[in-house]
C-alpha positions in Angstrom: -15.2 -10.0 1.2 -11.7 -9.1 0.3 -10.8 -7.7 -3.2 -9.6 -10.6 -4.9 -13.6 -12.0 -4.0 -14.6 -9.0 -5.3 -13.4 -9.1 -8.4 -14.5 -12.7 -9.3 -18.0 -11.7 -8.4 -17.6 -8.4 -10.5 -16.1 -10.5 -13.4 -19.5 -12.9 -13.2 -21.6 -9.1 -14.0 -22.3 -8.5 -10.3 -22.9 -4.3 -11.2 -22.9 -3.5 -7.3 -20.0 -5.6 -6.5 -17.8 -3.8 -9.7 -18.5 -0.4 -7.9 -17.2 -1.8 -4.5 -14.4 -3.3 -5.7 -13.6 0.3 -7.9 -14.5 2.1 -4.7 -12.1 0.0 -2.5 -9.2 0.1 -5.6 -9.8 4.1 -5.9 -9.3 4.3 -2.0 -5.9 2.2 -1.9 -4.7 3.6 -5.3 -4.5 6.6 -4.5 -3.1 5.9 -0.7 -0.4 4.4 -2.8 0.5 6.5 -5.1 0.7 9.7 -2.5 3.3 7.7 -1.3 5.5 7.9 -4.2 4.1 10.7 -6.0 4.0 14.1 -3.5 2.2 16.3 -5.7 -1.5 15.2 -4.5 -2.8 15.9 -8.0 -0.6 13.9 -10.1 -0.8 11.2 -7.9 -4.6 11.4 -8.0 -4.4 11.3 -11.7 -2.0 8.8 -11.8 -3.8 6.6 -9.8 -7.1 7.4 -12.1 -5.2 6.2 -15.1 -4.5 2.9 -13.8 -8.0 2.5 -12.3 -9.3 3.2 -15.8 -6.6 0.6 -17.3 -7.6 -2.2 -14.5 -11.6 -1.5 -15.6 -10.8 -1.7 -19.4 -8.5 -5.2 -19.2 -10.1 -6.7 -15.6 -12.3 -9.1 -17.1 -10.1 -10.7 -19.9 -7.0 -11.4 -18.1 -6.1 -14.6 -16.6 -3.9 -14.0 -13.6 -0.9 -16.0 -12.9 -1.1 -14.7 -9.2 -4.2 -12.9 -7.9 -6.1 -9.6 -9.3 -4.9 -7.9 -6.8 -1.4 -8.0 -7.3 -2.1 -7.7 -11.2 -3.6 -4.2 -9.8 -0.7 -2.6 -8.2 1.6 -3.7 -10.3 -0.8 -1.6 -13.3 -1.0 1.3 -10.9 3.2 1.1 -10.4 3.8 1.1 -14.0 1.9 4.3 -14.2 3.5 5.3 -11.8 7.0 4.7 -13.1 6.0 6.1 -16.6 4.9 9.1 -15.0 8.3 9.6 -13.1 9.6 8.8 -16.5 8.0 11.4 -17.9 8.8 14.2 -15.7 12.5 13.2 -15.7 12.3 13.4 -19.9 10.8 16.5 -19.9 13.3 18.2 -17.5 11.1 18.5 -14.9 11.9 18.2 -11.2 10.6 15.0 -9.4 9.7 16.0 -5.9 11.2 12.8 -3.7 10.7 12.0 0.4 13.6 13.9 0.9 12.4 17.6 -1.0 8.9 17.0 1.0 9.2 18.2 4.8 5.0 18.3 5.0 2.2 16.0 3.8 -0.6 18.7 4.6 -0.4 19.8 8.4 1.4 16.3 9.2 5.3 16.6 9.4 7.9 14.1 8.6 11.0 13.1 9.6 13.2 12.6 6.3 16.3 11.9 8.6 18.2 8.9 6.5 19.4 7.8 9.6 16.2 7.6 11.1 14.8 6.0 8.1 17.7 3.4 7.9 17.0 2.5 11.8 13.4 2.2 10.5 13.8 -0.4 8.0 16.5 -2.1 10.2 13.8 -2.6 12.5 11.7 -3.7 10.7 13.4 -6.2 8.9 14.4 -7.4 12.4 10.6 -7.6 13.4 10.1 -9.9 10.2 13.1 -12.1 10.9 11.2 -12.4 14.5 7.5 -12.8 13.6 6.4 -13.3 10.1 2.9 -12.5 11.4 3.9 -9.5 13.0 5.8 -7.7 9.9 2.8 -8.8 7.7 0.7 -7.1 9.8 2.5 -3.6 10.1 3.1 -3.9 6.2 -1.0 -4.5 5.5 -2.2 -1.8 8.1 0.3 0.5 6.4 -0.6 -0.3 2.9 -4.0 1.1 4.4 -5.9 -2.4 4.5 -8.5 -2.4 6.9 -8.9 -4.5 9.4 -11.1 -6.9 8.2 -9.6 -7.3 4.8 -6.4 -8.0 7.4 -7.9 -10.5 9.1 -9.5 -12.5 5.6 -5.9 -12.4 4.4 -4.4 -13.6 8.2 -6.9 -15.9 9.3 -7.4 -14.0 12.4 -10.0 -12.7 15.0 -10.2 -8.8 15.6 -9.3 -9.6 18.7 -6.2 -11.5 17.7 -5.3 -8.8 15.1 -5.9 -6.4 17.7 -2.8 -8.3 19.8 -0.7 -8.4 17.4 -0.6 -5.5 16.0 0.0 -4.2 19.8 2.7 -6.4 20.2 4.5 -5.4 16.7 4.6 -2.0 17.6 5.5 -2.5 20.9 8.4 -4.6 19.0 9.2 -2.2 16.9 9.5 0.6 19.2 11.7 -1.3 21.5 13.9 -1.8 18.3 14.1 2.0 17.6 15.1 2.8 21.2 17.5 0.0 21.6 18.1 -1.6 18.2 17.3 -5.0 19.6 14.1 -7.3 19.8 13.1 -8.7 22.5 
C-alpha cells in the first residue's frame, strides 16, 4: 500500500494505518531533511515539526495533487524557515561543501564531480524516463515495493532496471556518453 493509500485509509479513522503512514513519513522525513540539513539534530527536529504540522492539517485539506507531495512540500518549508532562521540570527549554515563526513561514510564534494553527476544524470533521463525515475525514487529512500506501486513493475523488472540505470550511469561518468 503506498502512502498516498495510506493516508485515505488513515483519513477514513483507520488508528493502525495513521501510525504506518506516520512511521513511513518519520522514516523518509528525516532521510530528507539530513540531506539538506547536516547537523543530524536539527534535521531531526526539523523533520518532527513538519510531521506534527502534516498530523494537525492531514485530514482537512483537499489536495490539488496527492498527500504526498502536500507532505514534502510541508517538510521543505520547514526546512527553508529553518535555514531562514539561522541565516537571521547570524548563524553559520553548514552546506555539502563544509561537510567532508556523514558519520564514518565520506563524500566527495568535488563540484566537478558533482556537475559530471547531474550531467549524467540528466543524460540518463533524456534516455530512459523509467530509468531516471528509478534512481531518483531508490535515492529518495523509497523502497522497493512502494517503487514498484508507483512504476507498475515486477521486482524482478525493477530489479533490471535499476541494474541497467546504474550500469548507464556509470558508463556516463567514465566516458560522458550513454550508450
Amino acid at each position: 500500500m503506498n502512502i498516498n493509500e495510506l493516508h485515505r485509509e488513515a483519513v477514513r479513522g483507520d488508528r493502525t494505518t495513521e501510525n504506518r503512514l506516520f512511521q513511513h513519513l518519520s522514516e523518509r522525513f528525516e532521510q530528507f531533511a539530513r540531506h539538506r540539513i547536516w547537523d543530524r539534530e536539527d534535521a531531526r527536529d526539523v523533520a518532527q515539526e513538519a510531521l506534527a504540522s502534516v498530523a494537525r492539517e492531514y485530514k482537512s485539506i483537499e489536495f490539488e495533487t496527492s498527500f504526498l507531495a502536500w507532505a514534502y512540500k510541508v517538510l521543505d518549508n520547514r526546512i527553508l524557515g529553518y535555514i531562514k532562521k539561522k541565516q537571521q540570527r547570524g548563524d553559520r549554515v553548514v552546506t555539502v561543501e563544509d561537510v567532508r563526513l556523514i558519520g564514518d561514510v565520506p563524500i566527495d564534494t568535488n563540484p566537478e564531480l558533482q556537475s559530471q553527476l547531474l550531467d549524467c544524470l540528466k543524460k540518463v533521463g533524456d534516455t530512459n524516463q523509467r530509468h531516471a525515475r528509478i534512481l531518483g525514487l531508490h535515492h529518495q529512500g523509497y523502497n522497493i515495493d512502494e517503487i514498484c506501486d508507483r512504476l507498475k513493475m515486477t521486482k524482478n523488472g525493477f530489479y533490471i532496471a535499476l541494474s541497467r540505470a546504474r550500469k548507464m550511469l556509470e558508463i556516463c561518468l567514465e566516458t560522458g556518453m550513454i550508450r
